[in-house]
C-alpha positions in Angstrom: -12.7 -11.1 -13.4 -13.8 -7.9 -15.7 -13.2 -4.7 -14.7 -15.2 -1.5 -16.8 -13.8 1.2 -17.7 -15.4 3.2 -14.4 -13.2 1.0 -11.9 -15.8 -1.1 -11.2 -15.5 -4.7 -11.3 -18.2 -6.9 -12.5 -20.1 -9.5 -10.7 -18.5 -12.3 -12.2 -15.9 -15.1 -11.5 -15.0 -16.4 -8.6 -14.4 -13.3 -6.9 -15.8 -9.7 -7.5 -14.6 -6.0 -6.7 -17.2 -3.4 -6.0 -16.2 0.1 -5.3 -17.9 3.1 -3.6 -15.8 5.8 -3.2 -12.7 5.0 -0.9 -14.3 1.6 -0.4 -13.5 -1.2 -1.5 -16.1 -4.7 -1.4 -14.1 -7.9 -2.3 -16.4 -10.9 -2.6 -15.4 -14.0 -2.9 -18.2 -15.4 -5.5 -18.8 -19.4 -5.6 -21.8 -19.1 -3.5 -23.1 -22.7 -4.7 -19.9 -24.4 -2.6 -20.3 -22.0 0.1 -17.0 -20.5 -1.4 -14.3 -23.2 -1.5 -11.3 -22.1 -3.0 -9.8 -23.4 -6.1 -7.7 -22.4 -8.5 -10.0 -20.2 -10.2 -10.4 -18.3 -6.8 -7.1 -17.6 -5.8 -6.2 -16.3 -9.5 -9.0 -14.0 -9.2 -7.7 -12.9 -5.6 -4.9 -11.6 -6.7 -6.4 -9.8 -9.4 -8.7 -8.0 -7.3 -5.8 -7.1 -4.8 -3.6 -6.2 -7.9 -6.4 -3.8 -8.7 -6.9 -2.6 -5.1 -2.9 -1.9 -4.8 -3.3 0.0 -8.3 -6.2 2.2 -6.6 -4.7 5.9 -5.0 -8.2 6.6 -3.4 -8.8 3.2 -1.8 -8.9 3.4 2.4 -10.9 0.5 3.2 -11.4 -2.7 1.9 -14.4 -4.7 3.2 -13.8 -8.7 2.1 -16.7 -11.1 2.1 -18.6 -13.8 0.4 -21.6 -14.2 -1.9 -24.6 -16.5 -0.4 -25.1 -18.0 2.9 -20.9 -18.3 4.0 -17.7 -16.6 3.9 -16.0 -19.2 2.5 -15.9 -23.4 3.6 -12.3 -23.0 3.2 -10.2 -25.2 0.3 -12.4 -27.0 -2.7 -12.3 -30.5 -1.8 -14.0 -31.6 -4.8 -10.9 -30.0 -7.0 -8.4 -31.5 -4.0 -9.4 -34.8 -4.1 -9.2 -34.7 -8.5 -5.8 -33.8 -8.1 -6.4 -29.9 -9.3 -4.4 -28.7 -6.0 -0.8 -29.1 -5.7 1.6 -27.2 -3.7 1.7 -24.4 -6.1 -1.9 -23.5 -5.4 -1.4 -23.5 -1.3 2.1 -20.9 -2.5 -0.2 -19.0 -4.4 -3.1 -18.6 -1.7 -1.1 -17.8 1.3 0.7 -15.4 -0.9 -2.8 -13.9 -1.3 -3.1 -13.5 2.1 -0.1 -11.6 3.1 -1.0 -9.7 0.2 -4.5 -8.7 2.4 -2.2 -8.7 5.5 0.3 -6.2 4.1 -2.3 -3.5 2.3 -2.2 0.0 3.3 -6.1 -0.1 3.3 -7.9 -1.2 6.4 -9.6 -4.5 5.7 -12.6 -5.2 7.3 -14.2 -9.3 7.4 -18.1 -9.0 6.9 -18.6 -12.8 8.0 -21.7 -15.3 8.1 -22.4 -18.9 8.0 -18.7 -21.0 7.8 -15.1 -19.4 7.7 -13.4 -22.6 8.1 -9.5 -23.6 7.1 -8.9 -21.2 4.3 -11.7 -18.9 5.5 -10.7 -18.7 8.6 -7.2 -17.7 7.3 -8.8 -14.9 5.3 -11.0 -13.2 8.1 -7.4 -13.7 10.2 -5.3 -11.9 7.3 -8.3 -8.7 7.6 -7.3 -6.0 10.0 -11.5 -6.7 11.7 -13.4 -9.4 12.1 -17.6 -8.4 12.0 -19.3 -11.3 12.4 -23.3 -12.8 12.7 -24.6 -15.1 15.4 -24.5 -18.2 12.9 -20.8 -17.9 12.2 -18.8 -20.8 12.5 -15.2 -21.1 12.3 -12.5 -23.6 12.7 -9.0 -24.8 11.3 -10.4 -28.9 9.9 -7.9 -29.5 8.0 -6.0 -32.5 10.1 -9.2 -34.2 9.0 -8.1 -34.4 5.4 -4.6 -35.0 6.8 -3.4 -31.8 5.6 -1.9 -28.7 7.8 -4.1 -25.9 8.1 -1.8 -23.4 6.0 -0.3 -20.3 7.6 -2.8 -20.5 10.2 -0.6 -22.3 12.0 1.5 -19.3 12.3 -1.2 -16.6 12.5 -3.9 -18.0 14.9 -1.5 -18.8 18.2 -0.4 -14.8 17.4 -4.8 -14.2 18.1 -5.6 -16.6 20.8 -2.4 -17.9 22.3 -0.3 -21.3 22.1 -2.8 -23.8 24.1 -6.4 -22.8 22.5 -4.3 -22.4 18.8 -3.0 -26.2 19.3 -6.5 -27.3 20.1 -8.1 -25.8 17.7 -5.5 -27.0 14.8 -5.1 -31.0 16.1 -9.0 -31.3 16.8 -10.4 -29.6 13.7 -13.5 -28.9 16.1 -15.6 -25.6 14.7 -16.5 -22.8 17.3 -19.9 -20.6 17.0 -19.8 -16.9 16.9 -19.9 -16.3 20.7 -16.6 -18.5 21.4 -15.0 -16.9 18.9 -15.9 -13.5 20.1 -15.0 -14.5 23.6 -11.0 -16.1 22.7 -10.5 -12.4 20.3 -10.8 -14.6 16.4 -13.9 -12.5 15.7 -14.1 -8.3 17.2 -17.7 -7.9 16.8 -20.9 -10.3 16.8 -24.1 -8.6 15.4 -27.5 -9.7 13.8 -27.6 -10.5 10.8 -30.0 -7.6 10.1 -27.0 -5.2 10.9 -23.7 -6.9 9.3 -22.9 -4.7 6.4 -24.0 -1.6 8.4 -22.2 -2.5 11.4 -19.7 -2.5 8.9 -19.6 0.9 7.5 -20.2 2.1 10.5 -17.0 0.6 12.2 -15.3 1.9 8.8 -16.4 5.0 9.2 -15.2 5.6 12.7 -11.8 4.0 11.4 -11.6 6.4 8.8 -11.8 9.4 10.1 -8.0 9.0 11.7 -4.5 9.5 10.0 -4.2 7.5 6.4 -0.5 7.7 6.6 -0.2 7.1 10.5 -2.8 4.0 10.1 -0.7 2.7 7.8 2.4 3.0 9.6 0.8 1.5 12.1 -0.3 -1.0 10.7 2.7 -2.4 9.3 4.6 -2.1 13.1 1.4 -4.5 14.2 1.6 -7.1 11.9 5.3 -7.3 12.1 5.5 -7.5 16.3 5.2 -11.1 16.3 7.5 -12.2 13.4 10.6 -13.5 13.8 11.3 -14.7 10.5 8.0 -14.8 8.1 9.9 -16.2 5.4 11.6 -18.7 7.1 8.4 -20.4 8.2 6.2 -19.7 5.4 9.0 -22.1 3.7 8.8 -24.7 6.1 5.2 -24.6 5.8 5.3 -25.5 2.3 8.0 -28.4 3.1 5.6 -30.2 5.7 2.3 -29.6 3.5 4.4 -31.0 0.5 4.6 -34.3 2.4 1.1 -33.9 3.8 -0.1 -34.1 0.6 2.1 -37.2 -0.4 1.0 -39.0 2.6 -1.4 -42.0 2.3 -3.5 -40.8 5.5 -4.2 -38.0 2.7 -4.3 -40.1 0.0 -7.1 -42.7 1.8 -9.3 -39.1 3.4 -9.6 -37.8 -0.6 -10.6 -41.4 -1.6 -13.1 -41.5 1.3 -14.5 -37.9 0.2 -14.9 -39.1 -3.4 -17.0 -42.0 -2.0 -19.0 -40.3 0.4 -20.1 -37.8 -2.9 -21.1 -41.0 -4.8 
């Protein structure tokens, strides 16, 4: 990721920084996999949010992804090659909290799939804007892996019994469902995504930075009881998922299927 001398991040890598004014545009930018995440993305996520914690004038932070989707959730292709070890899922959750914990309100400009990883970034944002052919879902059981700290976020969105169906079926839910259960806040056309937006930016914006910030941070920490403590035990299980041979024979079966 380059960044000019103006703040200004160029449109390159596999994510992107654009800033106008107090506003921040993360994009996640590997449009042609409908923005899996490898390695490659979650080094350049924390370079953009090393640049947005750097930034005094920053209030908002919209984060969203180049093409047709917000991101398909983990790179399969780099998965099943062995590129991904249990380093990279330390590294991306750290990302998120990182999103979770900024001063700035973050705002999720969503279309097409925010699935397992994606999913977990739109749920890290403060808002969730999304369009009619949004789908999102936790699939990651169906590569025998655990869907990362989503298991700890999503039953603090939509409650203990629809978070454990969502997480053991894998099953993806359209725009509307997701609106109804409170994963997405707002479901426009298309058409009227990025300035539905600015629009609900704006409105945010014109209260307290200081007491939205406060705020914030008394918000995100109502429901922990110990962060740490199962961010660690996370990584334990997903080190053995990994291991497994149910994971082992799904990443051979995805290697086949692309033949």
């Amino acid at each position: 990721m380059e960044t000019h001398a103006s703040g200004v991040t160029a449109r390159s890598g596999a994510v992107y920084l654009e800033k106008r004014g107090h506003l921040f545009e993360l994009v996640m930018n590997r449009p042609h996999v409908l923005n899996a995440e490898n390695w490659d993305m979650a080094r350049d996520f924390h370079a953009a949010l090393d640049e947005i914690e750097r930034s005094k004038e920053v209030r908002a932070v919209i984060v969203t992804g180049a093409g047709r989707s917000f991101s398909s959730g983990i790179d399969l292709k780099a998965l099943s090659a062995g590129e991904i070890k249990i380093d990279w899922f330390r590294s991306f959750d750290h990302a998120m909290r990182r999103v979770e914990q900024l001063d700035a309100l973050t705002v999720a400009k969503i279309r097409g799939y925010a699935l397992g990883g994606g999913l977990q970034i739109a749920l890290a944002c403060d808002l969730r804007v999304a369009a009619p052919d949004t789908k999102v879902g936790l699939p990651a059981v169906m590569e025998a892996l655990i869907p990362g700290m989503g298991t700890y976020r999503l039953p603090r969105f939509i409650g203990l019994g629809r978070a454990r169906r969502m997480v053991l079926t894998g099953k993806l839910l359209g725009a509307d469902e997701a609106l109804r259960i409170g994963l997405v806040d707002w479901v426009v056309p298309e058409e009227k995504l990025s300035e539905t937006v600015e629009s609900v930016i704006a409105g945010v914006l014109k209260g307290s930075p200081a007491a939205q910030a406060f705020s914030k941070k008394l918000v995100t920490a109502a429901f922990e009881s110990d962060f740490d403590a199962a961010f660690e035990k996370y990584l334990e299980y997903q080190q053995r998922a990994i291991t497994t041979e149910e994971h082992g024979k799904a990443m051979t079966e995805y290697r086949e299927r692309k033949k």
